[in-house]
C-alpha positions in Angstrom: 85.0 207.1 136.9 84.4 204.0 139.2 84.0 200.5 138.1 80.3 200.7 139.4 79.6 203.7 137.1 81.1 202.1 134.2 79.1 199.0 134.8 75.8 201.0 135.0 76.3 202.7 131.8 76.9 199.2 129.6 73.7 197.8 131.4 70.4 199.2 131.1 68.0 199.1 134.0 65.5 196.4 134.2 62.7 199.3 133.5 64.5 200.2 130.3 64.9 196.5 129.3 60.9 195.7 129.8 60.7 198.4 127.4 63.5 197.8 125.0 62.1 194.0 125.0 58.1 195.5 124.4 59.5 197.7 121.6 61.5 194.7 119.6 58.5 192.3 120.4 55.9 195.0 118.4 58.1 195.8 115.6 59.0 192.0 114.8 55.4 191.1 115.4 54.4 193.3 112.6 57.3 191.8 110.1 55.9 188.5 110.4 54.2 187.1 107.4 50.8 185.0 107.9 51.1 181.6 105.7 47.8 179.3 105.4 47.3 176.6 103.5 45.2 176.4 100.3 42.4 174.6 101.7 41.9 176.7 105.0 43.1 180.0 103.2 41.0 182.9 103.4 39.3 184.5 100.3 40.3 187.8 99.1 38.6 189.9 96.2 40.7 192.1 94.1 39.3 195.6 94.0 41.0 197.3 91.1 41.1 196.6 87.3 44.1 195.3 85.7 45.6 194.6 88.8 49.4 193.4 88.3 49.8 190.2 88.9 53.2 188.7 88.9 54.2 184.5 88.5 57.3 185.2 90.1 57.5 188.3 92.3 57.2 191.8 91.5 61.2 191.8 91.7 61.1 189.1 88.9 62.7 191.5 86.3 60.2 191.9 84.0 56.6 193.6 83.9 53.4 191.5 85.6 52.6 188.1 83.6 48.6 189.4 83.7 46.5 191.8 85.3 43.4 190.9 87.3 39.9 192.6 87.0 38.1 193.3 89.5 35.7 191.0 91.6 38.4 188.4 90.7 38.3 186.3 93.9 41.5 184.7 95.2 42.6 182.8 98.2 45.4 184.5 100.2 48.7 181.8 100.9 50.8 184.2 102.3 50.3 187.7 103.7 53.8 189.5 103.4 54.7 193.1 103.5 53.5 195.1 99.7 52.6 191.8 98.0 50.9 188.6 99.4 50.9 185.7 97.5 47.7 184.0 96.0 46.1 181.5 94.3 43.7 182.3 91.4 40.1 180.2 90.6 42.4 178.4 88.0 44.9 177.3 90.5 47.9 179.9 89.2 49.7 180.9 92.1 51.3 184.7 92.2 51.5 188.2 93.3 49.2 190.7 94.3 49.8 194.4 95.7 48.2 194.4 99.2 46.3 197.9 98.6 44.6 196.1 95.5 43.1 193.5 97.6 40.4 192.9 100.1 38.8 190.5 102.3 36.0 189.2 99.8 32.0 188.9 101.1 30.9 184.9 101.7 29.4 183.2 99.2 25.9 182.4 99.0 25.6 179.0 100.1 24.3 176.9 96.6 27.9 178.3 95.2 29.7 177.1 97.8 28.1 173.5 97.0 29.2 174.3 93.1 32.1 175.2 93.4 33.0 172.6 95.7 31.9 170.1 93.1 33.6 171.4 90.1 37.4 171.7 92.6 36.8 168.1 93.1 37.1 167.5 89.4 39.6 170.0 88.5 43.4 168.6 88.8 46.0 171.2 88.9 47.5 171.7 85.2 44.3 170.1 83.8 42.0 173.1 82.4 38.8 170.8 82.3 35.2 172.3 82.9 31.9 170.6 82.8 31.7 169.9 79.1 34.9 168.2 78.9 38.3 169.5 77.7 38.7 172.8 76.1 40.4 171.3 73.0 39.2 168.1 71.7 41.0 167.3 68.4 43.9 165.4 67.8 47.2 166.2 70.2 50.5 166.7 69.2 51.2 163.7 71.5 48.8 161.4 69.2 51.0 161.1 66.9 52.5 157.7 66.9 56.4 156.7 67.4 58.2 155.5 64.3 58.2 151.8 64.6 62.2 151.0 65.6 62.0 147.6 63.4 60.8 149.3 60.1 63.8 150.6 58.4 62.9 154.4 57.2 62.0 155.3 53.8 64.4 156.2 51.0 64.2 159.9 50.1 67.0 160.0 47.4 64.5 160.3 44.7 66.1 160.3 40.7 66.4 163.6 39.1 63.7 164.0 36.3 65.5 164.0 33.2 65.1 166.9 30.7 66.2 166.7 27.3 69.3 168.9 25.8 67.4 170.4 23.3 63.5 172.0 23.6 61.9 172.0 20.5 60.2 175.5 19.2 56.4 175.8 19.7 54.9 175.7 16.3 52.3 178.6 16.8 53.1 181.9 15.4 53.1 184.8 18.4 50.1 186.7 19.6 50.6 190.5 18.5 51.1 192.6 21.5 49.0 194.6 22.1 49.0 198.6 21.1 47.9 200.8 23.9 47.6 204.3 23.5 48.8 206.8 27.3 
């Protein structure tokens, strides 16, 4: 075999490498995962009851961390291959299977104006509504530090003391009772 022969074999003609670079240019093109941001993130609706829906990742070791009805509208993040990420109403961010998702209807347009208005108040971790916060009574955090100049109680308490002896009870003993089986 000649040295030109050999040459043509290790290089592909430039036909075949307009087509070898078309072919790698589609299949990466559909491996590329779409990311937006939550603000300009478009709204998906999930389609299926108890829809897992996973914290972590659906490889996270353990079953879903909840399951979404349906109607349950969320914003799409990231689109990846199986499951995209999300963000829920509540601001939870997770998992969702692709097939249990689609792109949700708009909104009408006074909900749009609500829901913009109740986002502005709403901070993420906070799980405030209209009427205030969901529990109103006293925190665990209330509870005031011990003051570090006080010196702390004494709990060795005395023993009570019992006496040696305990005198009889002067009443004579109730009869027991005769029951008949």
């Amino acid at each position: 075999m000649t040295a030109s022969a050999k040459i043509f074999l290790f290089f592909p003609r430039k036909e075949n490498l307009r087509i070898l670079f078309l072919f790698l240019a589609i299949f990466l093109g559909g491996c590329a995962t779409q990311t937006f941001s939550p603000d300009a993130a478009p709204e998906y609706v999930v389609i299926r009851d108890f829809s897992p829906f996973y914290r972590m990742g659906p490889q996270q070791g353990r079953g879903p961390d909840t399951s979404l009805r349906a109607e349950t509208r969320v914003k799409l993040l990231r689109r990846e291959m199986g499951f995209s990420l999300v963000q829920l109403e509540d601001l939870r961010t997770g998992y969702v299977a692709n097939e249990n998702m689609t792109v949700a209807p708009p909104r009408p347009p006074e909900q749009i104006k609500k829901d913009e208005e109740v986002a502005a108040g709403k901070k993420r971790g906070g799980r405030r509504g209209d009427d205030g916060p969901l529990y109103s009574g006293p925190q665990v955090n209330d509870t005031p530090l011990p003051d570090p100049n006080v010196p702390p109680p004494d709990l060795n308490v005395e023993p009570e003391i019992v006496p040696d002896t305990i005198p009889a009870p002067d009443a004579k003993p109730v009869e027991r009772p005769k029951f008949r089986y």
